[in-house]
C-alpha positions as CSV (number, residue, x, y, z in Angstrom):
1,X,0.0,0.0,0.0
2,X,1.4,3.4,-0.9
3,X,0.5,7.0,-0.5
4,X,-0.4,9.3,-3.6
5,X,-1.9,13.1,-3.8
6,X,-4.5,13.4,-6.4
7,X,-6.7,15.8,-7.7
8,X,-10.0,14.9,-9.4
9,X,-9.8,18.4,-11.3
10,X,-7.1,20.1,-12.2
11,X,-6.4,23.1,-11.8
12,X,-4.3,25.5,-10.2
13,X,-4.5,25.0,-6.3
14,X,-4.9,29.3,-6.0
15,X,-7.9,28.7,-7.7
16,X,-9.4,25.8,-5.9
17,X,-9.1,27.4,-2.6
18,X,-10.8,30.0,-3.8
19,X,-13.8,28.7,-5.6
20,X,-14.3,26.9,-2.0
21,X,-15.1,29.9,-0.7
22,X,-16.6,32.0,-2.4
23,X,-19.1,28.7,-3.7
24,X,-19.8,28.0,-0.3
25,X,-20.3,31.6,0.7
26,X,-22.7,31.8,-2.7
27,X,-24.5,28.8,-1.4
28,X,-25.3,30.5,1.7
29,X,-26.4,33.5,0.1
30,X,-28.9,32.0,-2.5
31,X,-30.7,30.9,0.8
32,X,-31.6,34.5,0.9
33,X,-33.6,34.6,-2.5
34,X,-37.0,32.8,-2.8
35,X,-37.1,29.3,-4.4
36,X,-40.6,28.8,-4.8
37,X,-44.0,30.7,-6.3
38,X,-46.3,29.0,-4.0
39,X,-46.0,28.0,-0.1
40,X,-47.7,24.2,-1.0
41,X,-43.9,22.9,-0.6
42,X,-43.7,22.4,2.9
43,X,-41.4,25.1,4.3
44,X,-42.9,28.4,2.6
45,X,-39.8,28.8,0.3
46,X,-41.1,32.3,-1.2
47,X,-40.0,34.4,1.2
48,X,-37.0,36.5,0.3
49,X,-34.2,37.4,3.0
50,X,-35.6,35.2,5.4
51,X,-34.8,31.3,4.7
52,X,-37.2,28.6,6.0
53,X,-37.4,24.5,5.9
54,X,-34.8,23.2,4.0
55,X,-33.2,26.4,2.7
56,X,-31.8,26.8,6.4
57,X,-30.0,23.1,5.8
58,X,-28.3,24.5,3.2
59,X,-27.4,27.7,5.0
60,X,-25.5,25.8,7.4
61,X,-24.0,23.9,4.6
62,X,-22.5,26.9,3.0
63,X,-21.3,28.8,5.9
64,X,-19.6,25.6,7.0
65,X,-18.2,25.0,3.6
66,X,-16.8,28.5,3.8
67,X,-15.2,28.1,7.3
68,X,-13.8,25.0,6.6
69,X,-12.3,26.6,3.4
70,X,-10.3,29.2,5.9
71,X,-7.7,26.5,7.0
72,X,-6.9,25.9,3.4
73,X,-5.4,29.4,3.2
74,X,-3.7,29.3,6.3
75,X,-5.6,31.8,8.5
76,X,-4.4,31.9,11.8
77,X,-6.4,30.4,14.8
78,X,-8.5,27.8,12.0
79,X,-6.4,25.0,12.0
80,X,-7.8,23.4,14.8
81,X,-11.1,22.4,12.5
82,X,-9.1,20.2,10.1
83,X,-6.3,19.4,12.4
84,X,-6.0,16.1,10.4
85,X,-5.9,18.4,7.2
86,X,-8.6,20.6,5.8
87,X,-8.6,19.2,2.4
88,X,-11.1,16.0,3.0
89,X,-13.0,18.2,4.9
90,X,-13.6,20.6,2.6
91,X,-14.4,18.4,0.1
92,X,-17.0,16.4,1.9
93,X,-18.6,19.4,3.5
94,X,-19.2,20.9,0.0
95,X,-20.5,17.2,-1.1
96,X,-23.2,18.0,2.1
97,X,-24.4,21.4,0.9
98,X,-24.4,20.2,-3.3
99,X,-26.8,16.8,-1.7
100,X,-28.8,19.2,0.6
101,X,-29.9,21.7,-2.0
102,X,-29.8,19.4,-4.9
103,X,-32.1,17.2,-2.6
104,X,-34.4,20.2,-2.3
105,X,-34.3,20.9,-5.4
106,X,-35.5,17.4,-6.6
107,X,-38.2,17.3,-4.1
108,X,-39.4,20.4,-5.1
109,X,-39.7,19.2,-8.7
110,X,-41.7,15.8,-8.0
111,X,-43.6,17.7,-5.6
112,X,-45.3,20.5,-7.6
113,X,-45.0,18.9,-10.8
114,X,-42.2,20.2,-12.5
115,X,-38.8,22.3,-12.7
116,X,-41.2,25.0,-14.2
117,X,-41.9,25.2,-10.5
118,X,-38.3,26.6,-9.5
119,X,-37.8,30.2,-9.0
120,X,-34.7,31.6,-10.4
121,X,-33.4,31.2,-6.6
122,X,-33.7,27.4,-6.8
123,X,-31.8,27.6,-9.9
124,X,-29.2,29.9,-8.4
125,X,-29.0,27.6,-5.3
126,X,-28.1,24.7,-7.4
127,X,-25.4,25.9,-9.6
128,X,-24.1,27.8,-6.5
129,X,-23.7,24.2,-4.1
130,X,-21.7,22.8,-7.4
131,X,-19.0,25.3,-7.1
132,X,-17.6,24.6,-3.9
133,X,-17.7,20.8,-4.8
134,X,-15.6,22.0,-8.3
135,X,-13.1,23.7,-6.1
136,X,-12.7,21.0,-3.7
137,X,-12.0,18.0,-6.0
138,X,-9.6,20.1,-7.4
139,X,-7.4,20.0,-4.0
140,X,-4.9,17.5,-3.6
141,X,-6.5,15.0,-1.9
142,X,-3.9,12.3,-0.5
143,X,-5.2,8.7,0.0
144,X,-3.7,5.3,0.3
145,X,-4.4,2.9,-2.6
146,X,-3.5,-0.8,-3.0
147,X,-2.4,-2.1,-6.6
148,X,-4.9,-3.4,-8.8
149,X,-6.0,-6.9,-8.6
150,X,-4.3,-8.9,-11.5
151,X,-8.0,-10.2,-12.5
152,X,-10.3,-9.7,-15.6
153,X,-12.9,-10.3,-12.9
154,X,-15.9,-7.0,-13.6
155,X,-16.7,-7.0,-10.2
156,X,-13.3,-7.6,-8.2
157,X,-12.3,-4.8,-10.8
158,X,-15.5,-2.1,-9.8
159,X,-14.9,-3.1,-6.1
160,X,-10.8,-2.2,-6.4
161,X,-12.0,1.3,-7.8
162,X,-14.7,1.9,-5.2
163,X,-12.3,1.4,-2.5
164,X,-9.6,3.6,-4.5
165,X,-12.3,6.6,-4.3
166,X,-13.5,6.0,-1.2
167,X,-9.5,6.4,0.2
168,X,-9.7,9.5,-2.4
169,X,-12.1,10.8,0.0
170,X,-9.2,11.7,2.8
171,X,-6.5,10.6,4.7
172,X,-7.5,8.4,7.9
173,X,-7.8,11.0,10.8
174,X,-4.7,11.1,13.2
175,X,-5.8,9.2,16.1
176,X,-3.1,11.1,18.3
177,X,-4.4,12.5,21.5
178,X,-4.0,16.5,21.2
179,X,-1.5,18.2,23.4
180,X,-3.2,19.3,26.7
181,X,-4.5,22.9,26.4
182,X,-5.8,25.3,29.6
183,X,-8.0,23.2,31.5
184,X,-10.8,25.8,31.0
185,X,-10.3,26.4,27.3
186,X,-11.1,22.5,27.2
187,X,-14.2,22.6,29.4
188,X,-15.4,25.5,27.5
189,X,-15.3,23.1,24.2
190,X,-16.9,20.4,26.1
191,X,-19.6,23.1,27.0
192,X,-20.2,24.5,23.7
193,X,-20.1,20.7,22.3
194,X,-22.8,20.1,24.5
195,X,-25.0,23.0,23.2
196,X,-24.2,22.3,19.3
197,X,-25.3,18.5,20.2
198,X,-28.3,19.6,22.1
199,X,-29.3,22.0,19.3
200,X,-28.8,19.4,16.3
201,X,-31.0,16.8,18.7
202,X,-33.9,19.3,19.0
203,X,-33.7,20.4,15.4
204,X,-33.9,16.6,14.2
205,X,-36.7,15.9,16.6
206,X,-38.9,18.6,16.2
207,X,-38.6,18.5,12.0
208,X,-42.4,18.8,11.3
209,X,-42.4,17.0,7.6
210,X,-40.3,13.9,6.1
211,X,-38.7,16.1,3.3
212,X,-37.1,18.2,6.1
213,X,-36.0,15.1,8.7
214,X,-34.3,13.6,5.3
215,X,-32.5,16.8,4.3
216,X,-31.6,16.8,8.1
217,X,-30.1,13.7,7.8
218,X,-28.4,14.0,4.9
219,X,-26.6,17.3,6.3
220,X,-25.9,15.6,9.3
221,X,-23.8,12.4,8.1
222,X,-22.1,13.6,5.8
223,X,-21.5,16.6,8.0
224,X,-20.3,14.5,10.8
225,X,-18.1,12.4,8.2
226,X,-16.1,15.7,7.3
227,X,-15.5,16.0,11.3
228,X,-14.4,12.7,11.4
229,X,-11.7,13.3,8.5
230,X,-11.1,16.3,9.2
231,X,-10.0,15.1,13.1
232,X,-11.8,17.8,14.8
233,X,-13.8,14.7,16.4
234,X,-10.6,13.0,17.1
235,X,-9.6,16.2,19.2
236,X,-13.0,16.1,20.7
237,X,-12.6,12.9,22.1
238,X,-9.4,13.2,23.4
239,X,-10.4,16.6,25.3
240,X,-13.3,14.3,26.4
241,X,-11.2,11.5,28.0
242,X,-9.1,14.1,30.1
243,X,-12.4,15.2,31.9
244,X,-14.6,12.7,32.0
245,X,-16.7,14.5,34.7
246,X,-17.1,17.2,32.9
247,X,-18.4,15.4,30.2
248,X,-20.7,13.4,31.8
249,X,-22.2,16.8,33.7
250,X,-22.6,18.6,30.4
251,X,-24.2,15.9,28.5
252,X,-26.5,15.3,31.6
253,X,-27.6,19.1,31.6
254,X,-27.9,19.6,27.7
255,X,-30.3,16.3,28.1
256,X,-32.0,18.1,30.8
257,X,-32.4,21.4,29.1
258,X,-34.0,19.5,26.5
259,X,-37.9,19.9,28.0
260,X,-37.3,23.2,28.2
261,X,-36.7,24.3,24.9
262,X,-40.4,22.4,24.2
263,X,-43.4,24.0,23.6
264,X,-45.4,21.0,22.1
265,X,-45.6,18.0,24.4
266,X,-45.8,16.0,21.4
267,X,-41.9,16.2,20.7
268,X,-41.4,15.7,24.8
269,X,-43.3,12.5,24.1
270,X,-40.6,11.6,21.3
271,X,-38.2,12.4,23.7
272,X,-38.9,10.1,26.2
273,X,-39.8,7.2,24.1
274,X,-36.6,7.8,22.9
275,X,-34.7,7.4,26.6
276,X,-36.9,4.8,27.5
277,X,-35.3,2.5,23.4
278,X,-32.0,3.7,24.7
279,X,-31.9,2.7,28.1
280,X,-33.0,-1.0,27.4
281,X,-30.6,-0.8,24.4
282,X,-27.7,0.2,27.0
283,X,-29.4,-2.9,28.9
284,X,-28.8,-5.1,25.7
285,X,-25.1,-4.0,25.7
286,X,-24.5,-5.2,29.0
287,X,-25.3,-9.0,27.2
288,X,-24.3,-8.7,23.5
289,X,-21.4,-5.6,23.6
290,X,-19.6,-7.1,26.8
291,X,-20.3,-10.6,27.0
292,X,-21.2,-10.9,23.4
293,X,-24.4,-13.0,23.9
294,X,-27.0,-12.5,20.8
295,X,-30.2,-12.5,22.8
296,X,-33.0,-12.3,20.1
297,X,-35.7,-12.1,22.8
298,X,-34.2,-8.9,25.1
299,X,-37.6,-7.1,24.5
300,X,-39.5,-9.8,26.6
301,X,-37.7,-8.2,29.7
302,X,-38.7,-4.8,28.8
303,X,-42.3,-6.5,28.7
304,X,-42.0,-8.6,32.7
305,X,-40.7,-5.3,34.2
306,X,-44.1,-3.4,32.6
307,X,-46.3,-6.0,33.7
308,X,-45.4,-6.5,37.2
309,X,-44.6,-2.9,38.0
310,X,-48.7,-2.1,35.8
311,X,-49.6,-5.1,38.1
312,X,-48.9,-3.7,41.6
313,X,-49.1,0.3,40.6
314,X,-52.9,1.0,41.3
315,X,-54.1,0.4,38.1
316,X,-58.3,-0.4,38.3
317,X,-57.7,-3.5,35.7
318,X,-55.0,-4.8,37.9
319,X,-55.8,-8.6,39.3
320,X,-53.6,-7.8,41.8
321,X,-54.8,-4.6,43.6
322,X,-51.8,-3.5,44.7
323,X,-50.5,0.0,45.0
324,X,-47.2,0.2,45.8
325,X,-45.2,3.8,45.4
326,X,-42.9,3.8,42.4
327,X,-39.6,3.0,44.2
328,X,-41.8,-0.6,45.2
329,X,-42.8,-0.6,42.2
330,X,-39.8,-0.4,40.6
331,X,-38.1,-3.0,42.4
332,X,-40.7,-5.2,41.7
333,X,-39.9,-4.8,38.0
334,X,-36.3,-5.2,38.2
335,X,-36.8,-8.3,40.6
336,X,-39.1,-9.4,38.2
337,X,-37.5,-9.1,35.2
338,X,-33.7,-10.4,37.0
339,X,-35.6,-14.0,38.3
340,X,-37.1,-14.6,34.6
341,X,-33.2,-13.9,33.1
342,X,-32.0,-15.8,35.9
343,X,-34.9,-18.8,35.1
344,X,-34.0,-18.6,31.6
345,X,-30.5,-18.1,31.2
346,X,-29.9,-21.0,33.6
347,X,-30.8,-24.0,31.2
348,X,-30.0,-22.1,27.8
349,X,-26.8,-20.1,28.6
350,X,-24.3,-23.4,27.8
351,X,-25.5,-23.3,24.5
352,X,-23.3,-20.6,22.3
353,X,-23.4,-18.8,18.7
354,X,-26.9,-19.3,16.7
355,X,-28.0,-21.8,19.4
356,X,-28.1,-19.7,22.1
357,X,-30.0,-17.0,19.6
358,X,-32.7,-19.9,18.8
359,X,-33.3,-20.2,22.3
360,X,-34.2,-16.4,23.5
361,X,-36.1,-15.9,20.3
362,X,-38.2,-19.0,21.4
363,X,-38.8,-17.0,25.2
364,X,-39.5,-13.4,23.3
365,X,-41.9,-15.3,21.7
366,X,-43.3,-17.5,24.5
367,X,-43.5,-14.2,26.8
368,X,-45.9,-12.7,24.3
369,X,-48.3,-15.4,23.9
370,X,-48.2,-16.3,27.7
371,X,-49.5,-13.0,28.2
372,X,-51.8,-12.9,25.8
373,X,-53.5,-16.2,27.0
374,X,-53.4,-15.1,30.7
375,X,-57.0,-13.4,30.6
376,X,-59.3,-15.7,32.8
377,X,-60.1,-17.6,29.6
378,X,-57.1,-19.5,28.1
379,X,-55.7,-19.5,32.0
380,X,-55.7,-17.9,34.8
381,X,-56.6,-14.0,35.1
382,X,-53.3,-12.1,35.5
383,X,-52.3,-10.2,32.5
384,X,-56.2,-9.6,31.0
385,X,-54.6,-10.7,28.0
386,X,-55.0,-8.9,25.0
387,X,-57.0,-5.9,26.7
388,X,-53.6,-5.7,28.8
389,X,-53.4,-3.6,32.5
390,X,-55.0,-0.2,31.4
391,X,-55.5,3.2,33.8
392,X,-52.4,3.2,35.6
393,X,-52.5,5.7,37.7
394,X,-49.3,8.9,37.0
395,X,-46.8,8.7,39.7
396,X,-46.7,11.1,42.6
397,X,-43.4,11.3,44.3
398,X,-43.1,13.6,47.6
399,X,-46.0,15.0,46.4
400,X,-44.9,16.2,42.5
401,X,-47.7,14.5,40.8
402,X,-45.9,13.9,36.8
403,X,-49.4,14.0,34.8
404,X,-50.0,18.0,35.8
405,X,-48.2,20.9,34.3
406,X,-45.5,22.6,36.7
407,X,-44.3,25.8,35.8
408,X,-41.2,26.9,36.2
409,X,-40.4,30.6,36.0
410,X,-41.7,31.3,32.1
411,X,-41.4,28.1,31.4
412,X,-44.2,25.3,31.9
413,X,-43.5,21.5,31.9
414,X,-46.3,18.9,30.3
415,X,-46.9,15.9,31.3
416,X,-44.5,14.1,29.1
417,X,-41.5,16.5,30.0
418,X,-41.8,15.2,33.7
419,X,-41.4,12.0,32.6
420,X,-38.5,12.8,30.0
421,X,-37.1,14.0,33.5
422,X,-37.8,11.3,35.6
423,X,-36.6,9.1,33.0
424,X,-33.1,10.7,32.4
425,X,-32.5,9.9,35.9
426,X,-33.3,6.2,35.2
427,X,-30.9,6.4,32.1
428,X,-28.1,7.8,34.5
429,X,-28.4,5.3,36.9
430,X,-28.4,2.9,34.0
431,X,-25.1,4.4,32.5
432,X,-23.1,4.4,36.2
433,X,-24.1,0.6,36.3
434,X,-23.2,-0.4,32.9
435,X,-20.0,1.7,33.1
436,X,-19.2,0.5,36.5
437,X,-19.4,-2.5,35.4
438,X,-17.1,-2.3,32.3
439,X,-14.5,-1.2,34.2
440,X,-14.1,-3.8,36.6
441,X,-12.6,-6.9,37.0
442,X,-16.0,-8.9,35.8
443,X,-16.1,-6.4,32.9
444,X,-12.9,-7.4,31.7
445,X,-14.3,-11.1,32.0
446,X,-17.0,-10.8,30.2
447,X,-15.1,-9.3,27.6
448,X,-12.8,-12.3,27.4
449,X,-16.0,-14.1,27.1
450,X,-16.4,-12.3,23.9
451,X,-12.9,-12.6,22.2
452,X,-12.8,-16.6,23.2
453,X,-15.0,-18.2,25.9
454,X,-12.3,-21.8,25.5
455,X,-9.4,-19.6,26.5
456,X,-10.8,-17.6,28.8
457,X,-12.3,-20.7,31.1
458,X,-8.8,-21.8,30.4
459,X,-7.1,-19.0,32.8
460,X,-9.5,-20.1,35.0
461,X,-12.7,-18.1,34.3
462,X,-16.2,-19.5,35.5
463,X,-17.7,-18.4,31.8
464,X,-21.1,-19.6,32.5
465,X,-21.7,-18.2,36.1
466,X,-20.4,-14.8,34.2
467,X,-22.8,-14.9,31.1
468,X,-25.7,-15.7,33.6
469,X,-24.6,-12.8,35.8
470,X,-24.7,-10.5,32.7
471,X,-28.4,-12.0,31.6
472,X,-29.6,-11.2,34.9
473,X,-27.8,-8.0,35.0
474,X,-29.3,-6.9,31.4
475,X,-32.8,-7.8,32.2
476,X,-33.0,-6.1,35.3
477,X,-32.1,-2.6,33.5
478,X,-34.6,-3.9,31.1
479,X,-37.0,-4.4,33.2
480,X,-36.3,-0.9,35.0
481,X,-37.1,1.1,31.8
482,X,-40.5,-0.6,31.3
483,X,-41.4,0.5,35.3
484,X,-41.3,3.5,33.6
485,X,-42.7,2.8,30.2
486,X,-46.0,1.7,31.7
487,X,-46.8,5.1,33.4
488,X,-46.1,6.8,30.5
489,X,-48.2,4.8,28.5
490,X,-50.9,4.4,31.0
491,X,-51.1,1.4,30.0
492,X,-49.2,-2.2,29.4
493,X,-50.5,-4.5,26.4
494,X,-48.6,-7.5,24.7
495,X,-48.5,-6.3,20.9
496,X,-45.3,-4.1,21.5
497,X,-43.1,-7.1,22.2
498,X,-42.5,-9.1,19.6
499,X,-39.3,-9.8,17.8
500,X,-39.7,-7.5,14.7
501,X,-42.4,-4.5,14.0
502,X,-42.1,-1.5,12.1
503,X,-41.5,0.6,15.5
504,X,-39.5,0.3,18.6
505,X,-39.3,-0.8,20.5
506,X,-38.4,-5.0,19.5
507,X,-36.2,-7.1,20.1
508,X,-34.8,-6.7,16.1
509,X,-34.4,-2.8,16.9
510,X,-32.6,-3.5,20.3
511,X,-30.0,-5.4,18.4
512,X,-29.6,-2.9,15.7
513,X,-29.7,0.0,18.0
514,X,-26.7,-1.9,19.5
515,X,-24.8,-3.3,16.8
516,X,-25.4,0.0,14.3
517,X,-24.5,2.7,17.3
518,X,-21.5,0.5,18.5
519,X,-21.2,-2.6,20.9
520,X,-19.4,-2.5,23.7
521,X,-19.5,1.5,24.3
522,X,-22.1,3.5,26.9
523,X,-22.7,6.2,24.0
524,X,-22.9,4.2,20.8
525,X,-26.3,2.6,22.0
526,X,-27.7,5.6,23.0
527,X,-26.9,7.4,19.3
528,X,-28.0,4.2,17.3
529,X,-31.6,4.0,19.4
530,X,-31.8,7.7,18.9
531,X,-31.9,7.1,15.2
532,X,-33.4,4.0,15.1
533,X,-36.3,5.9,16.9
534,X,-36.2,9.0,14.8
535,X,-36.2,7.5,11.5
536,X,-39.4,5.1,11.5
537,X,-41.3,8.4,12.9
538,X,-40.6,10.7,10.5
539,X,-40.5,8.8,7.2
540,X,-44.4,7.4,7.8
541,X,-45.2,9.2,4.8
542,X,-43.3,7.1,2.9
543,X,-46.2,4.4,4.3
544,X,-45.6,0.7,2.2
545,X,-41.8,2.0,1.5
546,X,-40.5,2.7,4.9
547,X,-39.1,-0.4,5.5
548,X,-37.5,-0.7,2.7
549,X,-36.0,2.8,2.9
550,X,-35.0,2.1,6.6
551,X,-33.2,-1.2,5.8
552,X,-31.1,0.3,2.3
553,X,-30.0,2.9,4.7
554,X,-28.9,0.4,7.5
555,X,-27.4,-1.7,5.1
556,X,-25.0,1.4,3.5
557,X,-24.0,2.5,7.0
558,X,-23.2,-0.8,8.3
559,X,-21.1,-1.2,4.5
560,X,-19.4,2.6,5.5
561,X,-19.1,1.8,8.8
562,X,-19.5,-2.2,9.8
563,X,-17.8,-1.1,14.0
564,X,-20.4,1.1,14.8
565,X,-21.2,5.5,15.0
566,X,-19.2,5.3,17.6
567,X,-16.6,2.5,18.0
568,X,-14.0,1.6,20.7
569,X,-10.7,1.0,19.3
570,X,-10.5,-2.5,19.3
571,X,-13.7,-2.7,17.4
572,X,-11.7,-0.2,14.2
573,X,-9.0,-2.5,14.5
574,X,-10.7,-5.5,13.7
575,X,-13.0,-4.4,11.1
576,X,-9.8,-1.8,9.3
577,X,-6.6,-4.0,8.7
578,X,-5.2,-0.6,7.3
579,X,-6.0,1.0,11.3
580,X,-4.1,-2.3,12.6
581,X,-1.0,-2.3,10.3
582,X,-0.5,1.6,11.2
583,X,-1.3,2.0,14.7
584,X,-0.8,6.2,16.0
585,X,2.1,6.4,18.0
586,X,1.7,6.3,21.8
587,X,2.0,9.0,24.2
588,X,4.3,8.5,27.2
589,X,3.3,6.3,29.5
590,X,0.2,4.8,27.1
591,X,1.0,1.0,25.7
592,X,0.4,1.2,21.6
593,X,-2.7,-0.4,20.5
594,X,-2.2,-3.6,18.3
595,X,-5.0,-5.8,17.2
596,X,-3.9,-8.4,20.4
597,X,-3.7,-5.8,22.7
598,X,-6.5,-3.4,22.3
């Protein structure tokens, strides 16, 4: 493998850098001039000097297209936004505003039935985004390429080429941890990273139409892939490791601020569906990122800590009649949902690989039709079957009752935001656990587990009283997050836990949500149930299609990205021989990472 600079258009590098610039300040600026004749495109695009709906997606594109083109010149005080070079940046970030407006464009045209239907401002916008991308593919761009496969082979040929432009794409980012800065220049950035994150989270989640969540998205990956090559995400995380605290605090109190930037409980509902699919995800990594066990059934836990926390809550439909307050009741659901992981792991967990998968599939599946049966009909009256516990009460703890509004100064907190609260907590407590327990000395054996149960048990480790401890570990969070599911929901029914659905949560979305956001890792489960959330609520309008949208898209980002969004470093190791045969140099005192010793 060798190391080549390229550029996909020649031209003098002067005048690259400069149609960068002033393409992705045009881009910006054609925001400012009216796209549309008539406000039926969602968005209201006829409104000149004031940008709305998508046109503000591709204001952000060109603005950061223009910044990013700053460390290309040199300009003093930029170079920490490329620090791994400001070339693949640039050229990615100008790919993200010619998709975004292009993508706007399109829809527009399909939409209303015609380009006829773009304003000269559309047509500005358009040739505008295809500047910057001119200028950047004409930057020396350096990549590592392979020599070509000695093959008259079509396909091994068209792969070979794809993987040569991919590489074109940038340099891999310098994994180096940045120099120490002042300690509160670095807080600051964590600070200010928590605001940008908690803005981009409430933009997605309170997009009001499909053609504005999918321009969203678009802006955001390939936004966050110029980051990534640029190395201004590598920085991040290595300001991030050196205060971990600080970190945790500010990601805790942009989550909290969330509520209160909501004015439409609706999105406050989102959210805390959204905590509650994360936290039982997080759960799931406990089992399949640490000990890797592929349990295909997980959501049945979710579904045993509902029911026995509905069960003793107060509900009217409860058999029971039990009303225990919610720290009873949510001990009962994690007891619960720890002796039915404990019951079932006991028997099944000797099995391994696609066996042991058979085998919780069969109890996900069992769980639902035991509960559906268990109506005083089929057997004995516990669950009401299919009419499920209905009425819980909402909680009241020391006397804050969390289905009334509470106002806070000028701000006023619905229903749903008090749970969104109340369930942050629970997804705190769930993160301490799980990371706890990941850096301790069962952590570590469950992790050896993973990599090879034979030679672990051979240095002595008690592999199945460890995978047991981690079922009954993982259903317990599980069965935490449905105490609180059933309150919100006011009720607890059996249709939501099955093993595949079109929403979340499922036991086929738990996995994903693990595997896609990054096993093993506290944060890579809570980004992949985000999205995994997100996306089947705001493409229904593509109704019969969704699916099949949802799955091309899973299947290109696990293809880009098979380790996860956010990966540890032994995961990039073994899924990028090119990471492992070039490991970053180690700082003093830090061992260097090889593919055995990650």
């Amino acid at each position: 493998m060798s190391t080549i600079t390229r550029r996909a258009v020649p031209m003098p590098p002067v005048a690259a850098k400069a149609l960068v610039a002033v393409g992705g300040l045009a881009t910006a600026a054609s925001t400012m001039i009216h796209w549309t004749y008539t406000a039926e495109f969602p968005g209201d695009l006829t409104v000149d000097g004031y940008p709305g709906g998508l046109q503000i997606l591709t204001l952000v594109a060109g603005l950061l297209t223009a910044a990013f083109a700053l460390p290309l010149y040199g300009v003093k005080g930029t170079r920490w936004l490329s620090p791994a070079g400001p070339e693949a940046a640039a050229l990615i970030l100008a790919v993200a505003g010619f998709a975004t407006t292009w993508f706007t464009v399109i829809a527009i045209s399909v939409e209303l039935g015609g380009v006829a239907n773009l304003e000269p401002g559309g047509a500005i916008a358009a040739v505008a985004s295809l500047i910057p991308l001119i200028g950047a593919l004409g930057l020396p761009q350096q990549s590592s390429v392979t020599p070509a496969p000695e093959t008259r082979n079509p396909l091994v040929t068209l792969r070979h080429i794809a993987g040569s432009l991919g590489r074109l794409i940038g340099p891999r980012p310098d994994l180096r941890p940045a120099p120490p800065q002042n300690r509160w220049v670095e807080v600051l950035i964590i600070i200010g990273a928590a605001a940008v994150g908690l803005t981009v989270f409430t933009y997605g989640i309170t997009t009001e139409y499909g053609e504005l969540f999918i321009g969203f998205m678009i802006l955001t990956a390939i936004g966050s892939w110029a980051l990534l090559r640029g190395g201004l995400l590598g920085q991040l995380t290595a300001i991030t490791a050196r205060h971990r605290g600080t970190t945790t605090a500010a990601a805790f109190a942009a989550a909290a601020a969330f509520p209160f930037t909501q004015t439409d409980d609706h999105f406050a509902t989102v959210g805390v569906n959204i905590l509650i699919f994360a936290t039982v995800a997080l759960g799931l990594n406990v089992v399949v990122g640490l000990a890797g066990l592929l349990d295909l059934g997980y959501v049945a836990f979710l579904g045993v800590g509902a029911y026995a926390a509905a069960l003793v809550s107060g509900s009217s439909s409860s058999p029971v009649g039990l009303h225990f307050p919610f720290w009873a009741a949510a001990l009962t659901g994690m007891a619960a949902a720890l002796v039915f992981g404990v019951v079932i792991g006991a028997p099944t967990l000797r099995l391994r690989g696609d066996y042991l998968a058979i085998v919780t599939l069969g109890f996900g599946e069992i769980f639902r039709i035991a509960v559906n049966s268990l109506d005083g009909i089929s057997g004995p009256k516990v669950t009401n079957g299919p009419n499920g516990i209905r009425n819980i009460p909402d909680l009241d703890i020391l006397g804050f009752n969390f289905g009334a509004e509470h106002t806070f100064g000028s701000f006023t907190l619905g229903r749903f935001a008090n749970y969104f609260l109340l369930m942050l907590l629970v997804t705190a407590f769930v993160v301490i656990i799980f990371s706890r327990a990941n850096d301790s000395r069962i952590g570590r054996a469950w992790v050896a587990i993973r990599e090879d149960e034979t030679a672990a048990q051979a240095m002595g480790i008690n592999g199945f009283k460890l995978k047991l401890l981690a079922f009954a570990l993982g259903a317990a969070l599980a069965g935490l997050a449905g105490t609180v599911m059933a309150h919100v929901s006011y009720s607890v029914v059996p249709d939501p836990y099955q093993f595949a659905g079109p929403v979340p949560p499922n036991s086929a979305f738990l996995v994903a949500a693990v595997v896609l956001g990054g096993m093993g890792t506290i944060s890579g489960p809570l980004v992949g149930a985000t999205l995994l959330y997100l996306i089947p609520e705001k493409l229904v309008f593509l109704k019969n299609y969704q699916l099949l949208v949802f799955g091309i898209a899973l299947v290109l980002l696990m293809r880009v990205r098979p380790e996860g969004l956010i990966a540890n470093r032994r995961a990039q190791l073994e899924f990028h021989e090119d990471a492992a045969d070039s490991p970053p140099p180690a700082t003093a005192g830090e061992p260097a990472l090889t593919k055995a010793g990650a």
